[in-house]
C-alpha positions as CSV (number, residue, x, y, z in Angstrom):
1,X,121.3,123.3,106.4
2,X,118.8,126.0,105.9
3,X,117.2,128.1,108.2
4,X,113.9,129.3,108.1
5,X,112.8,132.4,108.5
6,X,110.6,133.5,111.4
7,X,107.2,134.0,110.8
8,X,105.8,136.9,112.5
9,X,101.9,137.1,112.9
10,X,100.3,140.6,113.8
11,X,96.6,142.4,113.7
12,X,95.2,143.2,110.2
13,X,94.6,146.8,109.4
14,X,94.2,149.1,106.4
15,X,97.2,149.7,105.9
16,X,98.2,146.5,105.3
17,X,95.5,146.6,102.0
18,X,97.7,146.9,99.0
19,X,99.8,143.9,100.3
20,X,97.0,141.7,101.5
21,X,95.2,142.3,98.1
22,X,98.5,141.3,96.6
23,X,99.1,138.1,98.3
24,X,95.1,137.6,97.8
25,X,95.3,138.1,93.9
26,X,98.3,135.2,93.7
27,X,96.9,133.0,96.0
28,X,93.0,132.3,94.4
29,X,94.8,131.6,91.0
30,X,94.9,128.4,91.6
31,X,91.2,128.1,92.7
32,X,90.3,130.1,89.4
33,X,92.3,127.6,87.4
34,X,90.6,124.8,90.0
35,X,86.9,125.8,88.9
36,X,88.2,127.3,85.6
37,X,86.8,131.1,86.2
38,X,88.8,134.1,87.5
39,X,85.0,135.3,88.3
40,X,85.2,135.3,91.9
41,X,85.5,137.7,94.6
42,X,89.0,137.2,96.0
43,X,90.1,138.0,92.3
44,X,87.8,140.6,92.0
45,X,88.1,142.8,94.6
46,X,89.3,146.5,94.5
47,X,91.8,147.9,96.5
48,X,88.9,150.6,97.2
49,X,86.7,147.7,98.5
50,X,89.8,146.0,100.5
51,X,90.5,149.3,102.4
52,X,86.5,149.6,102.9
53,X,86.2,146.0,104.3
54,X,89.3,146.3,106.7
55,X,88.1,149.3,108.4
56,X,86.1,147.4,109.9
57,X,87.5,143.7,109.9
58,X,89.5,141.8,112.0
59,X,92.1,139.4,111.4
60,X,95.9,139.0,111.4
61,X,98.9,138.9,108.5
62,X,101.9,136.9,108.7
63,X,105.1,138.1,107.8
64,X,108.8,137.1,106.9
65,X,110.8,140.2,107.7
66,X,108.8,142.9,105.7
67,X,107.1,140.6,103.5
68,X,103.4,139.8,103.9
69,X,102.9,135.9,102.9
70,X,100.0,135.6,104.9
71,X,96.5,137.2,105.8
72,X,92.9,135.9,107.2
73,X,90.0,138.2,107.8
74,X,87.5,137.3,110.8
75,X,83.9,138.8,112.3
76,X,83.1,137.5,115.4
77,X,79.1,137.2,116.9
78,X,78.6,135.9,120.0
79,X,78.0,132.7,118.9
80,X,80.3,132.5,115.4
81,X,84.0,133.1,114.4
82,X,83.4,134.0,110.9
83,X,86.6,132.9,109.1
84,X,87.1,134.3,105.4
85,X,89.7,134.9,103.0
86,X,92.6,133.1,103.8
87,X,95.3,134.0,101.7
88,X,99.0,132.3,101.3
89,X,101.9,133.8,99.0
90,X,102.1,130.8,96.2
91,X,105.7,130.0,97.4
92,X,104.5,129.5,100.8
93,X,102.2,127.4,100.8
94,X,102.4,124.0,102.6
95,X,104.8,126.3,105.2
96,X,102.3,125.8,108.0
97,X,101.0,129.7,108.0
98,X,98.0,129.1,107.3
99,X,97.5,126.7,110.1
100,X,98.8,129.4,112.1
101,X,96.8,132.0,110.8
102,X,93.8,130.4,111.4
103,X,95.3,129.4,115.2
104,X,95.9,133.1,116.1
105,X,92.2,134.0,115.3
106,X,90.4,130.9,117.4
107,X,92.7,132.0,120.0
108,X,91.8,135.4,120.0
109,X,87.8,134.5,119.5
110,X,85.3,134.3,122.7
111,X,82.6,132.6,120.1
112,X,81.8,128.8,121.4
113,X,82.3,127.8,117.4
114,X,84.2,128.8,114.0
115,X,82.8,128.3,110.7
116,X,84.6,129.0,107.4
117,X,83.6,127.6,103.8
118,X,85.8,126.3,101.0
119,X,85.0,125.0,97.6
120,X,84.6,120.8,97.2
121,X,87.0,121.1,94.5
122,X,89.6,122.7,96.4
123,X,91.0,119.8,98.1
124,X,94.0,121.1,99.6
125,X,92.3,123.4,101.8
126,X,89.3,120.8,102.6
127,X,92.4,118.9,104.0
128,X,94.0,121.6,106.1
129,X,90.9,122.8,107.4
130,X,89.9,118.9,108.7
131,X,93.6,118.4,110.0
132,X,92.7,121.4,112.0
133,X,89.2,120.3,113.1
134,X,86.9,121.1,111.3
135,X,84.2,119.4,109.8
136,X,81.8,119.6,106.8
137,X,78.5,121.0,108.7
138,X,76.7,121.6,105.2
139,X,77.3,121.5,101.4
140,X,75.5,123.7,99.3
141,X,75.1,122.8,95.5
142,X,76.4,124.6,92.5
143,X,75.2,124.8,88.8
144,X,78.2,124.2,88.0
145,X,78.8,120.7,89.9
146,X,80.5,121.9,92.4
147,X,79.6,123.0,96.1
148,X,80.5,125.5,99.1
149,X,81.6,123.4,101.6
150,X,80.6,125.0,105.4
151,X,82.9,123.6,108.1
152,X,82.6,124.3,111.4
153,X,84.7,123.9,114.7
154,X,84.6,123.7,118.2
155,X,86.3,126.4,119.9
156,X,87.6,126.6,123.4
157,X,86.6,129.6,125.7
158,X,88.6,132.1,124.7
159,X,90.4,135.1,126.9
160,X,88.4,136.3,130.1
């Protein structure tokens, strides 16, 4: 019998850049090859531009030991968890880390309501994201005959 490793979840920071950017890069492959373009921001970003957008971001990383399989990125408003860039290592996926990813930052969130947005094509995420609540709110048309999917979710109060 095999045991899994733990899966330790902590806050994002700068310093995690090089490995988030890493895990980033492999995991939006398979959404280029999906919607058959490597044109999109997740693939695109700089390091430069990672550092830049994590001084200021929140969010949390999950790691095996020292290896980072696992990163989301949040901004909060008072009224919206903004949920982006969810990244899972390749071999990882299916592992339930994203699900707990994207329970440490609804946790952590005083907003009444999360929203995060996913392509229509990508239909392993539009089926994690529904087993964890959420719902389509709005679909937004590409030229390319696909959509952005918007889905939204109730949030309990969070900490006092």
């Amino acid at each position: 019998m095999t045991h899994e490793p733990d899966v330790v979840l902590s806050r994002i920071s700068s310093a995690d850049a090089g490995e988030v950017l890493t895990v980033q890069r492999a995991a939006f492959v398979s959404e280029a090859l999906i919607y058959g373009t490597p044109d999109m921001p997740p693939l695109t970003q700089t390091l430069d531009e990672l550092r830049a957008e994590l001084a200021d971001a929140n969010g949390w990383v999950a790691r095996i030991g020292p290896r980072l399989v696992g990163a989301i990125r949040v901004r909060e408003t008072d009224d919206l968890l903004l949920i982006g860039r969810i990244a899972i290592a390749p071999d990882m996926q299916g592992a339930g880390i994203g699900r707990a990813l994207l329970e440490a930052a609804e946790h952590d969130s005083r907003a009444p309501e999360a929203e995060l947005f996913t392509g229509s094509l990508s239909e392993a995420n539009v089926r994690l994201y529904e087993s964890c609540g959420y719902r389509v709110t709005e679909r937004v048309e590409q030229d390319d005959g696909t959509a952005q999917l918007f889905m939204r979710k109730r949030l309990d109060p969070g900490p006092a």
